[in-house]
N, C-alpha and C positions, 0 to 999 in steps of 0.2 A: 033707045035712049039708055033702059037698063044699061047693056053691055057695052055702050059707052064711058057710064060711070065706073064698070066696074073695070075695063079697062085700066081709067085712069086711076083708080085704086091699086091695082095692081102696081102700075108704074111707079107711082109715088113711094111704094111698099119697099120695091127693086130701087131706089137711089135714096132712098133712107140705110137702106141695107150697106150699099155701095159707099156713103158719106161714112158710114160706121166701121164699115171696114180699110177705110181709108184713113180715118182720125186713129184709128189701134195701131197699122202700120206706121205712121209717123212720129208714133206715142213712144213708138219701141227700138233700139238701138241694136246692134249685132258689132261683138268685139273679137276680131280675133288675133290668138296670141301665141307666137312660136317664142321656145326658147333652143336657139341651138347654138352649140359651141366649138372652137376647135377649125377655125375657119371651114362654118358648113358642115361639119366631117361627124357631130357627136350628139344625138338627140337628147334631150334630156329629156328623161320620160318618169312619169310617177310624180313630178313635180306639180306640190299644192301652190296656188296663186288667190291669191286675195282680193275681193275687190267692196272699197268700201265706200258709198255712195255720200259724196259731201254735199249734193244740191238737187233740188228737185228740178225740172224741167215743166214751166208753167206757163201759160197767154205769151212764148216767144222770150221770156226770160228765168235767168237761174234762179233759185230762191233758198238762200244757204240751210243748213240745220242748224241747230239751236250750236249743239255741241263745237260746230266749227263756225263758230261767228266769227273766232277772233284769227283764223285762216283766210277768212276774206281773197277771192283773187279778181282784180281787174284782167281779163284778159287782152281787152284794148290798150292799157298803158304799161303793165306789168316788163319788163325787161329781162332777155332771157338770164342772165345770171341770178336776180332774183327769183325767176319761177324755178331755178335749179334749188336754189335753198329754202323755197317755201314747200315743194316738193321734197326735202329732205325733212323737214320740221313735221310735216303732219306726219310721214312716215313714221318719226319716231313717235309723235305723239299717240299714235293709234296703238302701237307697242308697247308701248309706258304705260299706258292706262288701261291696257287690254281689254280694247275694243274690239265687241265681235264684229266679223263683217257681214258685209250685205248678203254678198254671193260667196263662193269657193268652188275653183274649177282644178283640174287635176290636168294634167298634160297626157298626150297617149305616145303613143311608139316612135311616131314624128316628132315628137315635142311639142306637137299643137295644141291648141285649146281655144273652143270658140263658147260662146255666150250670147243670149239674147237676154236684154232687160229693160229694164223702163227707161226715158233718157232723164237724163242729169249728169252731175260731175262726179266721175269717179276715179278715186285711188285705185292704184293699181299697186299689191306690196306683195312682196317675196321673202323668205328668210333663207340663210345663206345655204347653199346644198355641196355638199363633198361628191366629187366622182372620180375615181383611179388616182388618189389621194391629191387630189385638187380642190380646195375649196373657192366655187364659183360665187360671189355676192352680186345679185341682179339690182339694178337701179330702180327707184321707186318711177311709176307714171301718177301724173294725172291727165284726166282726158276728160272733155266734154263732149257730151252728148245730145243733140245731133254735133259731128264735128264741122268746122269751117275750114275751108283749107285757103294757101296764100291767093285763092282768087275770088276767093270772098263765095265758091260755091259751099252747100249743105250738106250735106253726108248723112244717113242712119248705116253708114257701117264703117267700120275702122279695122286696118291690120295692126298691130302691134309687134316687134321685131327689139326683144328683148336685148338691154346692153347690159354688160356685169363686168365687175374688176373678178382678176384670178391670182391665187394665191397657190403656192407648191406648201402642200404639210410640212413636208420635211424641213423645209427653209423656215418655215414660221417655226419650228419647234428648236431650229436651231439658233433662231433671235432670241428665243424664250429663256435658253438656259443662258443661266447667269451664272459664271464661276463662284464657286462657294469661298466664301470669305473665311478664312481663319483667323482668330483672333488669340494672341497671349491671354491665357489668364491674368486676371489682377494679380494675386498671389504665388506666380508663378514667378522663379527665378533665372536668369537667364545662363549657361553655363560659359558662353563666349566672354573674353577678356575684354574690359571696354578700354578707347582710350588711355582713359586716363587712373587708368587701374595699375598701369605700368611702372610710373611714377613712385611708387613705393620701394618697388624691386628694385629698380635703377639707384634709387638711392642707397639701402643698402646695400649693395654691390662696391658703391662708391667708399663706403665706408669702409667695408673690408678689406677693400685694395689700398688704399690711403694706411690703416694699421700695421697690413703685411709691409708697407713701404718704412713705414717709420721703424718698425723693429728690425729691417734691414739695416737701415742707417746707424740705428743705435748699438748694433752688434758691430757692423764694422768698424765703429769709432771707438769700441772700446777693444777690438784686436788694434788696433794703432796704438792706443795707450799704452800694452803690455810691450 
């Protein structure tokens, strides 16, 4: 009877253990994250990535942080043009008000970077990186944790397959420059003739030629006299 009890001691021991280790594995999410560029062709490596956790994962639902209340996302009604700009909104807000993040992973030689961490909803932020005077700017994610995908199944793991706009240096620096404006001084005089600066000369002119005329006239009318 003893070793019956102890037995079942034992058992109950072994699926307590088993229940325990099963609630931590679903507790916990796994993300991973390539950034490669260049169609396929250019790893980005050394590259720091951010992730900053907006929601807890609690009893089957999200439960936001104080700090992003007013980020709110339905993800049942939400519509994708909206989650592009509500996705851009906290990015910037986490940067504006320099908030640390949760995690910080580094990318290796591949360009990969993987992660495990508790689930909830997390940002995913990047700051812009230059390579072979290209400056790449990565698009922000949010992602939740466990993920659902369009068949309504669950997920604790996710790939992430970074997108980003590209910029040439050299092009940006040459929208940058702006030809420099020269300005007259106020008290500066200008040495070109305007207009209507002419108008004086021409006049005199007229005058002198009109005198030289008359004293023609009055010479030769007075050799006619003699």
């Amino acid at each position: 009877m003893k070793k019956i009890i102890k037995c079942i001691l034992i058992m109950l021991v072994m699926i307590s253990f088993s229940i325990n280790l099963y609630a931590k594995e679903n507790s916990e999410s796994s993300l991973n994250i390539s950034f490669i560029t260049e169609n396929n062709t250019q790893y980005m490596e050394g590259v720091d990535i951010y992730l900053y956790k907006l929601a807890s994962y609690n009893n089957d639902k999200f439960e936001w942080d104080e700090i992003y209340n007013d980020f709110k996302i339905d993800f049942d009604k939400i519509t994708d043009e909206d989650f592009v700009s509500a996705t851009q909104k906290l990015d910037e807000y986490v940067k504006s008000n320099n908030i640390n993040p949760n995690y910080k992973i580094t990318t290796d030689s591949k360009g990969l970077a993987n992660i495990t961490f508790e689930n909830g909803i997390y940002l995913i932020s990047l700051n812009e990186v230059e390579k072979n005077n290209i400056v790449y700017k990565p698009y922000p994610y949010i992602v939740p944790m466990p993920y659902m995908d369009e068949k309504g199944i669950s997920s604790n793991e996710l790939s992430v397959e970074l997108k980003y706009d590209r910029y040439d240096t050299q092009e940006l620096n040459s929208l940058e420059q702006v030809p420099e404006k020269v300005e007259t001084p106020v008290n500066s005089q200008s040495t070109k003739v305007k207009a209507g600066d002419y108008m004086p000369i021409i006049s005199v002119g007229l005058i002198i030629i009109s005198l030289i005329v008359i004293i023609i006239v009055i010479k030769r009318k007075k050799d006619k006299d003699k």
